[in-house]
N, C-alpha and C positions, 0 to 999 in steps of 0.2 A: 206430956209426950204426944199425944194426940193432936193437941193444938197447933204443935210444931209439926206434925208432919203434913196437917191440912186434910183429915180426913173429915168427910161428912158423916152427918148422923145414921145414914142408909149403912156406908162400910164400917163404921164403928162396931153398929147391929150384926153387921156378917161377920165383922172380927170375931164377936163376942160367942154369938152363935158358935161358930166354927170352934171355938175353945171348949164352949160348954159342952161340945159330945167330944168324951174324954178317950174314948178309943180313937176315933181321929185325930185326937190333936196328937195324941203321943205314941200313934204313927207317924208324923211326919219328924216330931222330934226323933227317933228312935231311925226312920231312914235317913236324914240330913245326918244324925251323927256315921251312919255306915256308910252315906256316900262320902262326905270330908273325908273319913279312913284311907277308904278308897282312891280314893285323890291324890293319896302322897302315898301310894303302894310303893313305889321305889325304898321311902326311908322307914317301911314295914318288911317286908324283905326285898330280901337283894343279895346276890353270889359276892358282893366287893364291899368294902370297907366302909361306913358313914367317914369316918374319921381316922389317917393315919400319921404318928409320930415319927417319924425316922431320923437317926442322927438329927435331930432336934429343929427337923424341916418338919411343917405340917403340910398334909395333902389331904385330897376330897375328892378318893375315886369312886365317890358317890354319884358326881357330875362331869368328872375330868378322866381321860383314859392317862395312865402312865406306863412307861416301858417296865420292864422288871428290870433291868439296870439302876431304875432310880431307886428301888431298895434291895442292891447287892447281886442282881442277876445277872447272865452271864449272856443274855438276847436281847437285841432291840425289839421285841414285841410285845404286847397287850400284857398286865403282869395277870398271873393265873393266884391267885390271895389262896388257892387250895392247896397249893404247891407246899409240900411240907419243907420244900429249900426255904424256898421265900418266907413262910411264915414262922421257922425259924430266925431268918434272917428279923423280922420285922421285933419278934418279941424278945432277941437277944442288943436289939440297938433300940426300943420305944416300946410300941401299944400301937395296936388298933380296935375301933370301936367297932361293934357289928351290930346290923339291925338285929330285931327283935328276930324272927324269920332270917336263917341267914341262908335262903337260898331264893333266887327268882325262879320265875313261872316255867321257865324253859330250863333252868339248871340239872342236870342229869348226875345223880348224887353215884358216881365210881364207888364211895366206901360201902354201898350196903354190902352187906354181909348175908340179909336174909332174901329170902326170893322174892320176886316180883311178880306184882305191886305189894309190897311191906307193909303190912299192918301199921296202925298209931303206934305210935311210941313216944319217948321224949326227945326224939332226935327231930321225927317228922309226927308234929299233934294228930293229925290227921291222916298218917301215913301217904304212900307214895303212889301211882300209878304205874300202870304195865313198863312203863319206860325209866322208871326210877324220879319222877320229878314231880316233888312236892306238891301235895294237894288242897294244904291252906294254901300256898304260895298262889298257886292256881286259880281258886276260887277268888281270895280278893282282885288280884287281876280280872280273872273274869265277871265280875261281877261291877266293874268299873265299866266295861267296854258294853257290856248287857246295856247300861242305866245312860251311859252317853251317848250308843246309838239310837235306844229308846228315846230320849230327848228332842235328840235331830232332826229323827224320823216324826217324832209329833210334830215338831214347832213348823217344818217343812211341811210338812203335811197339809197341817191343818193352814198354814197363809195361802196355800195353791183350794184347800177346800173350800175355805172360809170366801176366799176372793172369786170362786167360780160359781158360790152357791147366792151369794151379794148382787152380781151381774144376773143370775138368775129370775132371782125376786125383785129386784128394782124394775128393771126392764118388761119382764113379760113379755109374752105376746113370741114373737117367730124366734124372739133369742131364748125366750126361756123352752119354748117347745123343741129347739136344735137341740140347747146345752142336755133335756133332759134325754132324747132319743139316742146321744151320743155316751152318756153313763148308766144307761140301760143295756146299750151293746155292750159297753167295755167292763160294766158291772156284771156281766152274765158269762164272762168268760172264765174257764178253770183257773182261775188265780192260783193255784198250789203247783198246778202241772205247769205255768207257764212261769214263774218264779223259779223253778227246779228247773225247764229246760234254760231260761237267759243265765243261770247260775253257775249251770255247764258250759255253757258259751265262752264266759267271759273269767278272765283270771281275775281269783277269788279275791276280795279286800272289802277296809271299811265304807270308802266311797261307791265302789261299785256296789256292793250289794245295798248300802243305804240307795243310790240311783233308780234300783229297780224297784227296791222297796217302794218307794216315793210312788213309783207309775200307778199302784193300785192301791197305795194307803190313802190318796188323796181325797178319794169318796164319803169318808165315815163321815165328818161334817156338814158335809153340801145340802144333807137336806133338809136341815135343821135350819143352817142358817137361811137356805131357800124361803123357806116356811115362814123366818121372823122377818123377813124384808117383806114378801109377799102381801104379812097383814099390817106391815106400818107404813109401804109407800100410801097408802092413803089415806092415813093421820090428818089431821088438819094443819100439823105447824110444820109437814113435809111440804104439804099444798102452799101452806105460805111461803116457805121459803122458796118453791119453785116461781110462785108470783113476783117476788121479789126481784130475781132474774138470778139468784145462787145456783151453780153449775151441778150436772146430777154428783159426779162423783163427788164434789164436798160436801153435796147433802148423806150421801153415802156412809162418806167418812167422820162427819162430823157429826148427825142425828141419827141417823138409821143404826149402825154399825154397835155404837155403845151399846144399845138397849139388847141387839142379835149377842152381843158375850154373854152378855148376862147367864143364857143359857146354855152356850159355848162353854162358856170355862169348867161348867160343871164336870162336862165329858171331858175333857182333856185326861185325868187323872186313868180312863179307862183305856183310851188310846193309850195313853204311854203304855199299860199293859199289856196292850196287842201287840203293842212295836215288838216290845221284850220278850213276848211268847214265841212271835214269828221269827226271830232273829236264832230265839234256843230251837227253835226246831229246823231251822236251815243246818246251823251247824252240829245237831245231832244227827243228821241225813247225812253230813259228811260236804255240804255245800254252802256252807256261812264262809265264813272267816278262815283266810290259808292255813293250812296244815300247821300246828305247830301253835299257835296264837292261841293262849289262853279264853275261855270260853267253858259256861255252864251248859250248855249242847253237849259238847263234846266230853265234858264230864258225866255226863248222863247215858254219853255213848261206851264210856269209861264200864259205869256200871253194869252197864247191859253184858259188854264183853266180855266179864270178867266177873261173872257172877259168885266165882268163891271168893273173892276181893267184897263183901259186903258192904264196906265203910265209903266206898266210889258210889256207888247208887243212893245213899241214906243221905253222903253231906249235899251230893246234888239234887236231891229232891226236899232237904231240908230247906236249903240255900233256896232255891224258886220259890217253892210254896209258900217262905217267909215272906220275901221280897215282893211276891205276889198280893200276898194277902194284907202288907201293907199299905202297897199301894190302895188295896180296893178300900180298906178302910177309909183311907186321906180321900180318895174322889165321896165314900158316901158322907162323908163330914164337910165336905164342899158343896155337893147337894144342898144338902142341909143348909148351909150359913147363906145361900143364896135364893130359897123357898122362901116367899114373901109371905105362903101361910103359916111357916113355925116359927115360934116364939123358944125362947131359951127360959 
């Protein structure tokens, strides 16, 4: 297997490495299985049907909207599956399948009974928040958008860090003294209080606040990679390839750049976890992600609010603190398999 995929004896070592510390490894098995989950949250709940029979037509208003006419309503609009016309209608002419969770992250459950936010039960595992709507349903949702904006934010990030800190250390000399006087200014500035005022500015979303994010996540690398360009432009087989007449940027990209991941990749696993801190704390201030959108912030803000509601604060800080400590594990296991001084 290794032959076929052309690995060298160096990543073989780091593969192995990386296996052999056994909390790392099975942290990342243990988060790849809850992000996949997460991934297909629609066919884990969802207010609407995976699969419905009717008069012996199958439908999929899992991914398709249908009128309620199409099984026996009396509206051409969106069919309501809560409707106890309709879902008699459905179970006296077929069957519908329902997700596991049959309610989404915004579903507003009319039948409780008891007050709000409702304790667990076996209707809602995790019971329901102030507005009635389910709080597994919640968490897996939020816990997708947590780990795909974290992503974004790093991969963006760190190519705008990685390529300002590259230009840095190559070069030298009056570029590297601009670039450094220019993120010194803009590194020194209240990043909290100026993220919190552009937040109010601008109407809330994924891309807008990822945007802003970007403006001062892009620093965490720069000075790292600064650092490894700084001591390899003057290698010898950089020298030679410049004798050669090989242009700076392919030396860049071609000789320099490899060797600066090296130590890059380690942090990345830390960055993702800034993304994801910074992002629960915007929308626990109430300035992430618009009103309404699922969200571990906001679940936190949940708990705060509604302090005799106990079960809103415990699954939001269970839910972080895991997800967190995951992660931290997979970056010091990555450390690791990439430290030239440990041996497995």
């Amino acid at each position: 297997m290794a032959n076929s995929l052309h690995l060298s004896p160096l990543n073989q070592r780091r593969i192995e490495s990386f296996r052999a510390n056994r909390r790392g490894y099975w942290s990342l098995m243990i988060f790849a299985v809850l992000f996949l989950v997460c991934l297909v949250a629609e066919g884990i709940a969802n207010d609407r049907p995976m699969v419905v029979k009717y008069d012996g037509n199958w439908y999929f208003p899992i991914v398709k909207d249908y009128p309620e006419t199409t099984f026996g309503g009396d509206f051409d609009v969106a069919t309501d599956f809560y409707d106890p016309y309709l879902l008699g209608k459905i179970q006296n002419n077929g069957f519908a399948v329902w997700p596991i969770i049959p309610f989404s992250y915004d579903t507003i459950d009319f039948n409780m009974r008891a007050p709000l936010p409702a304790a667990p039960s076996a209707r809602h595992w995790l019971g329901t928040d102030d507005l009635g709507r389910d709080v597994l349903a919640r968490l897996i949702y939020g816990f997708r958008i947590s780990v795909l904006f974290g992503i974004a934010l790093t991969l963006i990030s760190s190519v705008i860090g990685i390529g300002a800190g590259a230009v840095q250390g190559y070069f030298g000399g009056w570029v590297d003294l601009t670039f450094q006087r220019v993120i010194e200014i803009w590194g020194g500035l209240p990043q909290l209080f100026i993220l919190i005022i552009l937040a109010s500015l601008f109407a809330p979303g994924f891309w807008t606040l990822l945007f802003i994010m970007v403006l001062f996540s892009w620093m965490s690398l720069t000075g790292l990679v600064r650092a490894e360009f700084l001591r390899a432009r003057n290698f010898e087989y950089v020298r030679a390839a410049k004798a050669l007449g090989v242009g700076d940027f392919r030396i860049m990209a071609r000789h320099v750049l490899p060797n600066a991941m090296v130590a890059t990749i380690t942090f990345l696993p830390f960055v993702l976890n800034g993304s994801i801190v910074a992002l629960t704390s915007l929308d626990f201030l109430g300035l992430g992600m618009p009103p309404g959108s699922p969200s571990l912030g906001e679940l936190l803000s949940q708990g705060k609010n509604n302090l005799q509601a106990p079960w809103l604060g415990i699954t939001a800080f269970f839910a972080i603190a895991i997800m967190l400590s995951l992660l931290i594990f997979i970056g010091e296991a990555v450390r690791d398999a990439f430290d030239p001084r440990k041996t497995f």
